[in-house]
Phi, psi and omega in degrees: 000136187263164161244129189285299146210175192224138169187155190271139172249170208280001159278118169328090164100356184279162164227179189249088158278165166224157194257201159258003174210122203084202197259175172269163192210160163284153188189143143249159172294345177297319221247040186237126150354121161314129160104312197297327181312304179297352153249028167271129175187174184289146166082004155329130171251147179226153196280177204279300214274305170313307170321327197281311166304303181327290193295327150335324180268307182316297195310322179291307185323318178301321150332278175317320148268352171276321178301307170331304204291296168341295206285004167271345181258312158212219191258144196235161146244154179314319173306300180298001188249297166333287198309317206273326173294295183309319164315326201264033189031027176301170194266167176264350143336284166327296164333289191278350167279313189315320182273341177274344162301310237259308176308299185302337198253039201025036188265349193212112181235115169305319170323308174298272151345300166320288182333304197276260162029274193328291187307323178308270185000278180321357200254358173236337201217106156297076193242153192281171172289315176337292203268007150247007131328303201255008169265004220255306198281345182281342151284008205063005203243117147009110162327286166346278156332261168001268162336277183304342181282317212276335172296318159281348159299310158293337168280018199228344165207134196282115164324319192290325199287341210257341206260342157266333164290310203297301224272297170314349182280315186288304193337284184342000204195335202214134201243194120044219162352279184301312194283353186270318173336304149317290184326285163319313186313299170313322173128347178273172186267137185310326171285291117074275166288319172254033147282273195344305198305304185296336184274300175286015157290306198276328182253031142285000000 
């Protein structure tokens, strides 16, 4: 591969090559062999194997820029962006440098994400820490992880509070057996529940 020209584009560190044969393609230094970036310039020549990196940084760029576009629209976790990638038949190579490049640069945060989650989540739904644990890991997002969105979630709305609207939502529909079930199923503790319970007692 000859290089035709080279030039930086207004995305931060990506550059535009063009060969003297074929199409232009995108490449950053990250997704490059140490060493190789610095010899692209014009009219560089490169060996079957060099061409081979090249065209690699290409193919991750393409990731990377289709991941960017997900992450514009709303906050991604890695699983779900993986899983959304892998749909679209990027290779899985690819995949994971572009998104571990993304991680490192604060563009794709589980953390973040968790977060965002969380808050949507509460706006339909009364649920305990238990069972938005186990809805946060059927997302991929960390035990860790988990644990602080869910610590910061809770210090800004009282679990108990969330566990009386609930326990008053179900009553409505459900008695005895079943409404603690419902309950549990929902993520609270029986002590929990039978405060919840002891509460909508006291303000009939």
């Amino acid at each position: 591969m000859t290089i035709k020209s080279i030039a930086e584009t207004s995305y931060s560190g990506m550059y535009k090559l063009a060969p003297e044969e074929g199409s232009a393609f995108y490449i950053r230094r990250e997704y490059l062999p140490e060493g190789l970036f610095e010899k692209l310039d014009t009219d560089a020549e490169f060996d079957e194997e060099e061409s081979g990196f090249l065209l690699d940084a290409a193919l991750t760029c393409v990731v990377e820029l289709k991941a960017v576009e997900y992450l514009a629209r709303a906050e991604q976790s890695r699983f779900g962006l993986t899983r959304k990638l892998t749909e679209k038949k990027y290779e899985k190579k690819y995949i994971e440098a572009a998104l571990t490049y993304l991680e490192g640069r604060g563009y794709l945060s589980d953390l973040r994400f968790a977060t965002a989650w969380l808050n949507t989540r509460r706006i339909n739904h009364f649920e305990g820490r238990s069972r938005l644990s186990a809805e946060l890991a059927a997302r991929g997002i960390a035990r860790e992880v988990a644990g602080q969105a869910l610590d910061e979630f809770f210090s800004e709305n009282d679990e108990d509070e969330i566990c009386r609207k609930a326990y008053e939502k179900l009553s409505r529909k459900k008695s005895g057996d079943k409404l603690t079930a419902a309950m549990i199923q929902s993520g609270f503790s029986y002590k929990q529940i039978h405060q919840a319970q002891e509460s909508l007692k006291e303000n009939q």
